[in-house]
C-alpha positions in Angstrom: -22.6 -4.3 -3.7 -19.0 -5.2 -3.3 -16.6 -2.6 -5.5 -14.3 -3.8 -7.7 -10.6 -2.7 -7.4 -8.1 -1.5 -10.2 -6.8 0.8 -7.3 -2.7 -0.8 -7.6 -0.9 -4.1 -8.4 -0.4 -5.0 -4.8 -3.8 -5.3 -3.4 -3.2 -9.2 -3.4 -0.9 -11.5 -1.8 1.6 -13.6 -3.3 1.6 -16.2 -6.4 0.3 -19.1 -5.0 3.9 -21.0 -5.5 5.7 -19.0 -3.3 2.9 -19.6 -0.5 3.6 -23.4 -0.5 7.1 -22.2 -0.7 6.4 -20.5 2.2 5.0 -23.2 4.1 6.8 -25.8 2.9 10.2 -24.1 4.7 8.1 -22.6 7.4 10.2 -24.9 10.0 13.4 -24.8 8.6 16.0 -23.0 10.6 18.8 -21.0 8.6 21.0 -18.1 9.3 19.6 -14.6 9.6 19.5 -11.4 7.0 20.2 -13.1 4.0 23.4 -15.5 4.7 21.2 -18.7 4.0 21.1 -21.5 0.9 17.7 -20.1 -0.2 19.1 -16.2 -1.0 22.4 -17.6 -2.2 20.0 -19.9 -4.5 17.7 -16.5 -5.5 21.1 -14.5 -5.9 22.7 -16.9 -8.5 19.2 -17.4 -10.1 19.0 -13.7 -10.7 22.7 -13.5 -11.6 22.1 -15.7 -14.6 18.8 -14.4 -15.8 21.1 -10.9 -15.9 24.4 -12.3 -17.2 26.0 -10.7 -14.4 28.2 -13.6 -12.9 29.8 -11.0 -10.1 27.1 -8.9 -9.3 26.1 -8.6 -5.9 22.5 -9.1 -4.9 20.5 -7.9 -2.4 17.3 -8.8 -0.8 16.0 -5.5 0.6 12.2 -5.0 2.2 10.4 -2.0 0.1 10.8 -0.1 -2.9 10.7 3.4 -0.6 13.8 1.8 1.5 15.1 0.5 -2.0 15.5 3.7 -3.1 16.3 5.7 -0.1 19.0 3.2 0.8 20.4 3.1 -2.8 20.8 6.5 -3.8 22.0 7.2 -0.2 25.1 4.8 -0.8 26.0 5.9 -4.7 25.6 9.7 -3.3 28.0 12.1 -1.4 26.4 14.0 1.1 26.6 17.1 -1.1 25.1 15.8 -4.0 22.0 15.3 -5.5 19.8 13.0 -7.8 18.4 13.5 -11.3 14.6 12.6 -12.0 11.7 13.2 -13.8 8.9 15.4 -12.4 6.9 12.9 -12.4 9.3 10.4 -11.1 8.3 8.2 -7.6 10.9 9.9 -5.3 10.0 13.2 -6.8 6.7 13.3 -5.4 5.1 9.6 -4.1 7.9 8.8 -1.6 7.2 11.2 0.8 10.3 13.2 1.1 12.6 9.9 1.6 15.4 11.1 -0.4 15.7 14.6 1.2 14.9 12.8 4.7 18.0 11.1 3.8 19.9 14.4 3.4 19.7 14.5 -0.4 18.0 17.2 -2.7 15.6 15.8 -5.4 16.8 17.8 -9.0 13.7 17.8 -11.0 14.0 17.5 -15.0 10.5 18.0 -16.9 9.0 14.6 -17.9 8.2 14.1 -21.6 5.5 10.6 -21.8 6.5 10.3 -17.9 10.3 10.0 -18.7 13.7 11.5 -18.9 15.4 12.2 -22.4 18.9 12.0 -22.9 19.5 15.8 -24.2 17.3 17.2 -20.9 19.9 15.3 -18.7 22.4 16.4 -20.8 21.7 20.0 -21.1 21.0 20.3 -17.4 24.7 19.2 -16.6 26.1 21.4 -19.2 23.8 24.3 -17.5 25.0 23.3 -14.2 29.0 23.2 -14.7 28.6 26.5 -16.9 27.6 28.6 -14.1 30.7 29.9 -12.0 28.5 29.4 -8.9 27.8 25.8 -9.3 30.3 24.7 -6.2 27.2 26.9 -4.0 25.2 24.2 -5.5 23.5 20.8 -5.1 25.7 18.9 -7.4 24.1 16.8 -9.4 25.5 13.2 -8.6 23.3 10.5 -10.1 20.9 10.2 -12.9 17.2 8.1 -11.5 14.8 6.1 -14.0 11.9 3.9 -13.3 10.9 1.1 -16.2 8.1 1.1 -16.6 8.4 5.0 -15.7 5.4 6.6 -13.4 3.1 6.8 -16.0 3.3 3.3 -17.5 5.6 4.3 -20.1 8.7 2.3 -21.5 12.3 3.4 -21.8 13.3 2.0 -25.1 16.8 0.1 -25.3 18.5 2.5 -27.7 17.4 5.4 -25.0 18.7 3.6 -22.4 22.3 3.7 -24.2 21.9 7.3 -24.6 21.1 8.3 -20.8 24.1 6.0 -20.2 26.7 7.2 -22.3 25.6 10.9 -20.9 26.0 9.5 -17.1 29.4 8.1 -18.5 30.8 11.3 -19.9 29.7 13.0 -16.6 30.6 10.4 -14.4 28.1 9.6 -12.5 26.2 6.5 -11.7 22.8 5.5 -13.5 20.3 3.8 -10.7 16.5 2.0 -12.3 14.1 1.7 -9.4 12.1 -1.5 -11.1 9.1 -1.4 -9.0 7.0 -2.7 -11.9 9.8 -4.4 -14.0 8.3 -7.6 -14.5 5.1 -5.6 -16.3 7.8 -4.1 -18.4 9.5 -7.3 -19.2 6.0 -8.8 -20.5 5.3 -5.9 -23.0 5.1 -7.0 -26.2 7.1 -3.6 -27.1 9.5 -4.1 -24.9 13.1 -4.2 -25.8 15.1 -3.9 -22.6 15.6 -6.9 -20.9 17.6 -7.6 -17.7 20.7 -8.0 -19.5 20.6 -4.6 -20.6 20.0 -3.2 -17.0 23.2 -4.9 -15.9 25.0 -3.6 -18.7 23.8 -0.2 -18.8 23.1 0.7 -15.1 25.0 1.0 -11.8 22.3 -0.6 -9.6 18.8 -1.6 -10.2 16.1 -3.4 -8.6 14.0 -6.0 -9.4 10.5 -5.2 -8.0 8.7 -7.9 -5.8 5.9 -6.0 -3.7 3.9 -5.5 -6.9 4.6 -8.2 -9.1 3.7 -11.3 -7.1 5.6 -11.4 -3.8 4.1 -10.8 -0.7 7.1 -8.1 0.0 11.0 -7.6 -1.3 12.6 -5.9 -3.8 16.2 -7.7 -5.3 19.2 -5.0 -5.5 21.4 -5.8 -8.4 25.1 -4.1 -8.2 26.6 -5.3 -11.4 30.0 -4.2 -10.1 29.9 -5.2 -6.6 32.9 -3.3 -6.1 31.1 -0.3 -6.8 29.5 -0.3 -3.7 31.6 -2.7 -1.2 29.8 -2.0 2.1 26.0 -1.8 0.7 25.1 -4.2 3.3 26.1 -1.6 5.8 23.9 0.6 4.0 20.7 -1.3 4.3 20.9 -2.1 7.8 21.2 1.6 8.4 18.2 2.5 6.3 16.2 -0.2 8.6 15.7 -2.0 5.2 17.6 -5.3 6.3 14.5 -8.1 7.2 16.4 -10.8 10.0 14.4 -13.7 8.6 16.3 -12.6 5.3 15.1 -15.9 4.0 11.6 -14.8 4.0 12.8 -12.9 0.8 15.1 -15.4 -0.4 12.4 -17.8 -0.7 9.8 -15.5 -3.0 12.8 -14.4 -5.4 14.5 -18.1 -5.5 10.5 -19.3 -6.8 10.3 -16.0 -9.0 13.3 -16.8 -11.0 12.7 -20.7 -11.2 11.4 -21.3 -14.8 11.1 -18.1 -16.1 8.1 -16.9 -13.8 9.0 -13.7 -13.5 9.4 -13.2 -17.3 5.9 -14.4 -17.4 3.8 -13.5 -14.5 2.6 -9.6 -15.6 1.4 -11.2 -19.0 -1.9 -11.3 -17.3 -1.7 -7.8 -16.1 -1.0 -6.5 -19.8 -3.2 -8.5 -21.5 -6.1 -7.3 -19.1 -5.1 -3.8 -19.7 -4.8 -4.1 -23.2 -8.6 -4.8 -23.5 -9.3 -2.2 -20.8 -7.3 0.5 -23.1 -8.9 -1.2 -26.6 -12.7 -0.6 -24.8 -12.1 3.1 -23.9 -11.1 4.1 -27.1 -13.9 2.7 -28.6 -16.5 4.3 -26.2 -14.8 7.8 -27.0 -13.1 8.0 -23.3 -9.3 10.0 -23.8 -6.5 8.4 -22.5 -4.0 10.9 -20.5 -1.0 9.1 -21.7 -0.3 5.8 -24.7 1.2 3.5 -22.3 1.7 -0.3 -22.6 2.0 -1.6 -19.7 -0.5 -2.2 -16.5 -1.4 1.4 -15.8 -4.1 3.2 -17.6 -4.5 6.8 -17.3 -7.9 8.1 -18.5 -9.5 11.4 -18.2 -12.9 11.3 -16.7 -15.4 14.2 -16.7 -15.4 14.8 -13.0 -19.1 13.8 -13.0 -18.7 10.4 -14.4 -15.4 9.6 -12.4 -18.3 10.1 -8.8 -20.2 7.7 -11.2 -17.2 5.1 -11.4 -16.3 5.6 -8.2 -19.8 4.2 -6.6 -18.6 1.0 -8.0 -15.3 0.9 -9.0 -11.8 1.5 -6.9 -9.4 3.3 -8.8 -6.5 6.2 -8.2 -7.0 9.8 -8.6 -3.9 11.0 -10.3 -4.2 14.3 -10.9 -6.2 17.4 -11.8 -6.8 18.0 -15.6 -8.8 21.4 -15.7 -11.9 22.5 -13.7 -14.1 19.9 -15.2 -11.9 16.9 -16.0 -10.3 14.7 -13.5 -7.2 12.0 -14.6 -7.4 8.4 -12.7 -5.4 5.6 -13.1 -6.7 1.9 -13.5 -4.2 -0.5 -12.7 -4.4 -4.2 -13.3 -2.1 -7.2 -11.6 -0.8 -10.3 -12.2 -3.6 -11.6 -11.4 -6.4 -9.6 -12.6 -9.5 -12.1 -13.4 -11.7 -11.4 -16.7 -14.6 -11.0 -14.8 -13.3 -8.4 -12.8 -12.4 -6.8 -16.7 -15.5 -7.5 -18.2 -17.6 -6.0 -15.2 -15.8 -2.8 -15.5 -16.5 -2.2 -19.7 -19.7 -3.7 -18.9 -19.8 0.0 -16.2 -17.8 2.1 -18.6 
């Protein structure tokens, strides 16, 4: 019997319009790493759907490299970067960001994110002690939306991290992995607009929401980083056939896809989520978007697990183990049926 797979949101390939895409410009030749009509066609796309007529955009290979590269430019080599405990590059990135030469400053998560008064408090902490120039200084505050665990930043907590970073001054970066799961969350409130207003750089996440690779940089000031391009060829993060990238971002932003393509994901999640509350399983964490964290008895996740693909996450006592479901953009109902049909 062939499993079926909740494992991630990037088991697939690509929306079937940015394969013809694809193939339909397969022959065309255009300048290399980005300086072709296609990304200039993506970049202004994405301007407009963010109201940010002069930011820069770039078209960048990975979210690891997105990050890496990213915090590498907004840092100084003695400095360090804020995030949750649970945060990617604090423990699913494999050491990038200290590979890179900078120190990882771990804040405890609350719901999988950062809160404005534990960023706060740390920095007050930090400057208060007479030793702090024999420390990592921190220079940089990290989010994800949706955060690790699924969860959403609101708008109004947004402003607050913001206004903190702003008083400290230093720079507030959103990796966006999963933003377009974010962005078709019924709870939602942030919307890309906000991001250019209330960040320093973000990225729009391709790899897992319907592109076959890329991530989208967006510098609202693209003063504030005037060489980034530099950057990312020295992370390795800079693709030659930049218009490979180009292409899939250019399709993603033509009629609102990418506002619409995780609407699947959420609405297959949704009745995943409904389903286990109503067969008594406990979910680890109340999240809305396409990851769903539920605590199995370690018995019935071997159970699962002769049938089903998912994530162990992590350890919950000696008896209980937490695993993560995730569903994509183009999760099918039968695949969501089958699995309350096993649950």
């Amino acid at each position: 019997m062939t499993k079926i797979s909740f494992t991630s949101d990037y088991l697939e390939g690509a929306h079937p319009l940015i394969i013809n895409r694809l193939v339909e410009t397969n022959l065309c030749q255009t300048p290399g790493y980005g300086a072709d009509e296609i990304c200039d066609s993506a970049r202004k796309k994405i301007r407009t759907a963010c109201h940010a007529p002069e930011a820069a955009v770039h078209f960048l290979t990975g979210g690891t490299q997105t990050n890496a590269t990213v915090i590498d430019a907004l840092l100084h080599g003695y400095e360090g970067v804020l995030a949750a405990d649970t945060g990617h590059i604090s423990g699913h990135e494999a050491g990038a960001i200290e590979f890179g030469g900078h120190k990882v400053l771990m804040i405890p998560h609350k719901n999988g994110k950062l809160v404005a008064s534990d960023i706060k408090s740390y920095l007050q902490t930090f400057y208060d002690d007479g030793n702090c120039d024999h420390m990592v200084q921190p220079g940089m505050v990290y989010l994800s939306q949706p955060s690790e665990y699924g969860t959403l930043y609101k708008k109004q907590e947004l402003i607050e991290i913001h206004e903190i970073c702003q008083t400290y001054h230093i720079p507030l970066y959103v990796d966006g992995a999963r933003l377009a799961y974010a962005l078709a969350c019924p709870e939602n409130d942030v919307q890309l607009s906000d991001l250019a207003k209330l960040t320093d750089a973000f990225y729009i996440g391709g790899t897992k929401c319907g592109a076959l690779l890329g991530e989208a940089v967006v510098i609202p000031d693209a003063k504030r980083l005037p060489h980034f391009f530099t950057t990312v060829k020295q992370h390795g993060a800079l693709l030659a056939k930049g218009r490979l990238l180009g292409i899939q971002f250019d399709v993603l932003f033509t009629d609102n896809l990418y506002g619409n393509i995780g609407k699947t994901a959420i609405f297959a999640a949704d009745k995943i989520r409904k389903e286990l509350k109503e067969k008594g399983y406990r979910l680890f964490f109340e999240a809305p978007t396409n990851q769903i964290f539920v605590i199995l008895e370690n018995e019935q996740m071997k159970q699962l697990a002769t049938q089903v693909e998912f994530s162990f996450w992590e350890k919950f006592d000696e008896q209980h183990t937490v695993v993560r479901l995730a569903t994509s953009w183009v999760t099918g109902e039968e695949a969501v049926n089958q699995l309350i049909k096993l649950l």
